[in-house]
C-alpha positions in Angstrom: 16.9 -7.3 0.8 18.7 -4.1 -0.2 19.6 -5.7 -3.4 16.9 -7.3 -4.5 14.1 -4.6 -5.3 10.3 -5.6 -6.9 9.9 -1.6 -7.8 12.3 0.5 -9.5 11.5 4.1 -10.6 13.7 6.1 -12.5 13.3 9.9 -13.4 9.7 10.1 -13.3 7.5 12.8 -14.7 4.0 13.0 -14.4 1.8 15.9 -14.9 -2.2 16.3 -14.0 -4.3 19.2 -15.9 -0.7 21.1 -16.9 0.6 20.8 -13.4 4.2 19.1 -13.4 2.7 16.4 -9.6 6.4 14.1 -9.7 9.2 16.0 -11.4 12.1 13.3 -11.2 11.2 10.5 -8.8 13.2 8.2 -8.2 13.3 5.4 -5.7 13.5 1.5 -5.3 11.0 -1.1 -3.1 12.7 -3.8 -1.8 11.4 -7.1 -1.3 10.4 -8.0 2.1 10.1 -4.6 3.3 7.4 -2.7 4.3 8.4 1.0 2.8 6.4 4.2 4.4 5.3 7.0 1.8 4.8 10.2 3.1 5.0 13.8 1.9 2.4 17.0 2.6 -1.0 16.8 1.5 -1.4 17.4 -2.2 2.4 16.2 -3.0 1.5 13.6 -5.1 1.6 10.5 -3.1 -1.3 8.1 -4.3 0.1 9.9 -8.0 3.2 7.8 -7.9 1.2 4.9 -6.5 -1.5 5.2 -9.2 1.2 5.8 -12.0 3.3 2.6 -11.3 -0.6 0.5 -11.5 -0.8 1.7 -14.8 -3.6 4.2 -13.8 -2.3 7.6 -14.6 0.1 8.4 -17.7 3.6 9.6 -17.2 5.4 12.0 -19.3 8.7 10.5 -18.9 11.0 8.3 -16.5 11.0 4.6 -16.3 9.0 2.0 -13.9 10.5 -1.6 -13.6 8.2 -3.8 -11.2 10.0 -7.8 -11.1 12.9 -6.6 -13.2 10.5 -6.0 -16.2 9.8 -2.2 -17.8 6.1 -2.1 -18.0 5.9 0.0 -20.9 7.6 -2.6 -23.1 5.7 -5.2 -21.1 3.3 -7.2 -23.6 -0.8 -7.5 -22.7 0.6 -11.3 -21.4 3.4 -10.3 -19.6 1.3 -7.2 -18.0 -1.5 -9.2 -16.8 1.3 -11.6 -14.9 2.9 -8.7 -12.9 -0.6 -7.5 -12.1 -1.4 -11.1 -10.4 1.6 -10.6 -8.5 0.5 -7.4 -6.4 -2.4 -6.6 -4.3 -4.1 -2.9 -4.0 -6.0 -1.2 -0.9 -7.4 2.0 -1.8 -7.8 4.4 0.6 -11.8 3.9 0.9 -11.6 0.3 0.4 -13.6 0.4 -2.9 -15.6 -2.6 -2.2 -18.2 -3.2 -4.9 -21.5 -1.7 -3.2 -23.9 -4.2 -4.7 -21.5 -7.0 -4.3 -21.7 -9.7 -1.1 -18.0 -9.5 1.2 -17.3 -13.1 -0.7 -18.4 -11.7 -4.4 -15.9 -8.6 -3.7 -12.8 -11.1 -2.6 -13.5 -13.4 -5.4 -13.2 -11.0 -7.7 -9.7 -10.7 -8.6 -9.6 -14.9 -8.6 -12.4 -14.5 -11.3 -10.3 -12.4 -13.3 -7.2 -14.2 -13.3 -7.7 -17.5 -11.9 -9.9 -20.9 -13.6 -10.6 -22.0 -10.3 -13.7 -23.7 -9.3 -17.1 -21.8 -7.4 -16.2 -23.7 -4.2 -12.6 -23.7 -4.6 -13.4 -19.4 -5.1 -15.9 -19.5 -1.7 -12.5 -21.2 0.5 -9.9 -19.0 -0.7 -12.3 -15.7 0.1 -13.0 -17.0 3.8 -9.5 -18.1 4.4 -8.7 -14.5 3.3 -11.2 -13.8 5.5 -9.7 -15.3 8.4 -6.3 -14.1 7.5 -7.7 -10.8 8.3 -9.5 -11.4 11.8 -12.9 -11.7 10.8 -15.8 -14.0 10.7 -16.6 -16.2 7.6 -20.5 -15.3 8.5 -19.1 -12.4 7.2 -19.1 -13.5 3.3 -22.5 -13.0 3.0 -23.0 -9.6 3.9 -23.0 -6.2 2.2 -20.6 -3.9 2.6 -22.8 -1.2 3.4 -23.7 -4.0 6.8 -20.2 -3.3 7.7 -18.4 -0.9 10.2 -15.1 1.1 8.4 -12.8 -1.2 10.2 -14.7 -4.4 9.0 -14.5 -2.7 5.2 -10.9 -1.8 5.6 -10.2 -5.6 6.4 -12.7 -7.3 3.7 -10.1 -4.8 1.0 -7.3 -6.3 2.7 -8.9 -9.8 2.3 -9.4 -8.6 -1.5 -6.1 -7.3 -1.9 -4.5 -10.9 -0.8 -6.8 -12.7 -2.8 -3.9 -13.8 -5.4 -1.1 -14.0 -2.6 0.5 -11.3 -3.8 4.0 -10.5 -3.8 3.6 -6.8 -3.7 1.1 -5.0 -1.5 0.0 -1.5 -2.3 -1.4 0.4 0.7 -3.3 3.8 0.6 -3.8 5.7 3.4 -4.5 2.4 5.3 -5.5 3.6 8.6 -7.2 6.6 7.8 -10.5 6.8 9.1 -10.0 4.6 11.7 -9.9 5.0 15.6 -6.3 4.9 17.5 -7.1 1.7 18.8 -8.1 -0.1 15.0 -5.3 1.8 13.5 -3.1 0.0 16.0 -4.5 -3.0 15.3 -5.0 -2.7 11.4 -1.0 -1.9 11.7 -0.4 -4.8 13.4 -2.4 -7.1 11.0 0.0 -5.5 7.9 3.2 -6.3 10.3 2.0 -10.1 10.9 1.0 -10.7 7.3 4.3 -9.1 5.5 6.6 -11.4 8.1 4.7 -14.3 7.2 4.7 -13.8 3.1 7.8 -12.1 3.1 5.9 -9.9 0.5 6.8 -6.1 -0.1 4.5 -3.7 1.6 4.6 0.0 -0.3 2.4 2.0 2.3 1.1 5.8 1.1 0.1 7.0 4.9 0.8 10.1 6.8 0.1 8.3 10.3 3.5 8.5 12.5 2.6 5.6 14.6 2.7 3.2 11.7 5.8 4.7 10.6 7.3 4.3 13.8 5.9 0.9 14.5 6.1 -1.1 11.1 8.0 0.8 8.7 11.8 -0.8 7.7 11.8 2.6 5.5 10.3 5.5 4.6 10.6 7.8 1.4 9.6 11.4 1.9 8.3 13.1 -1.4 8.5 17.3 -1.0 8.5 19.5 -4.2 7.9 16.6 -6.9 10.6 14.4 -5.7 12.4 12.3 -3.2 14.1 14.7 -0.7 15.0 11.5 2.0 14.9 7.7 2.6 16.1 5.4 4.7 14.9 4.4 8.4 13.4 6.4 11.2 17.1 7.5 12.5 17.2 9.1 9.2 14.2 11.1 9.3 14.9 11.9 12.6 18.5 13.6 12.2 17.6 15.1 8.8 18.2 18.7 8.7 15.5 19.1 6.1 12.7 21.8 7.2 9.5 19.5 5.8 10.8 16.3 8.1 12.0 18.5 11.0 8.5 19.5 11.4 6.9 16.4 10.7 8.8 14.1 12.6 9.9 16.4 15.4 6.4 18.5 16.1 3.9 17.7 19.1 2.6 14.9 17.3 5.2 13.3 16.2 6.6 13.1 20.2 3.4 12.0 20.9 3.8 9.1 18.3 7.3 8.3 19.4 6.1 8.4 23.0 3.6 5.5 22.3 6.1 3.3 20.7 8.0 3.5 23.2 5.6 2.2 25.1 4.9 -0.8 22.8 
């Protein structure tokens, strides 16, 4: 796994409205791992996401995803890396006026020639794959609970089988007892695809429960990664407190327990 990484950022730079967000990131994502992004509010986490989908500019620095550099990736040889990884936005960002099946077939209908019905089995096997209900195609989102629209994005996000996964803020939102269980979904799902899991999330149970790594961001760059033992004997003040406050022995409490 170590040498083998799907994501390789070098030296990036990217600035929002004059304000220098990631000065010098750099970090790999290895396949079959699920790595844990975390960093103080405002730090620039779902930045670095959004910059290596080709949503926000960068000033400078270098993004490899599969070996290739995207900016000299042709239109073709973009579109191909883009069927290759799945995206779960922190809200879900399900299509409002779409049904659940019309919101998971949309990526297939973008990249795929795939027949109507061929479409309607892939979105309720997704469907499945997720833990719900395949009467559950033919509702709205707006029909659904926060868990049940966290898991239809999921379903959408798997769509293409992707060999990537990008996950914002996953469990946010949720209950203790659905996070636990949305975590546990992510867990089953990378050991079965093998696929890389890059998870933006500031929830220390998930860290502590599915995460082979974690890369901390402080200051507009990487100041540690590695595995919990890391975090836990760095010296740094940012993960002291984060990993060694009242929550965080909460959170280490409850996986013990698990």
């Amino acid at each position: 796994m170590a040498n083998d990484p799907v994501i390789e950022v070098r030296d990036l730079i990217v600035e929002l409205k004059g304000n220098r967000v990631l000065n010098g990131v750099t970090l790999d994502v290895y396949r079959g791992e699920i790595l844990g992004f975390v960093g103080a509010s405002g730090a620039g986490k779902s930045v670095l996401t959004r910059t290596i989908l080709g949503l926000l500019p960068k000033q400078a620095g270098r993004i490899d995803v599969f070996g290739v550099n995207l900016d000299e990736a042709g239109e073709m040889q973009r579109q191909e890396i883009e069927r290759r990884w799945g995206i779960l936005f922190q809200q879900g960002a399900l299509f409002s006026s779409l049904t659940v099946g019309e919101n998971i077939e949309f990526p297939i209908r973008e990249y795929l020639d795939v027949s109507d019905r061929l479409m309607t089995e892939i979105a309720i096997t997704k469907l499945e794959m997720v833990g719900l209900k395949p009467d559950v195609y033919r509702k709205f989102p707006s029909e659904l609970s926060g868990g049940m629209i966290k898991r239809v994005a999921l379903a959408r996000a798997l769509a293409l089988d992707p060999e990537i996964l990008f996950l914002d803020e996953p469990t946010s939102g949720l209950d203790p007892i659905s996070a636990g269980d949305f975590d546990q979904l992510i867990l089953t799902l990378q050991q079965v695809s093998s696929m890389a899991v890059f998870m933006v999330t500031h929830d220390l149970d998930s860290l502590h429960t599915i995460c082979d790594r974690i890369a901390v961001l402080g200051d507009g760059k990487i100041i540690e990664a590695g595995t919990m033992d890391t975090m836990l004997a760095s010296q740094h003040p940012w993960l002291r407190a984060y990993f060694h406050g009242v929550r965080a022995r909460a959170g280490m409490q409850a996986a013990a327990r698990n």
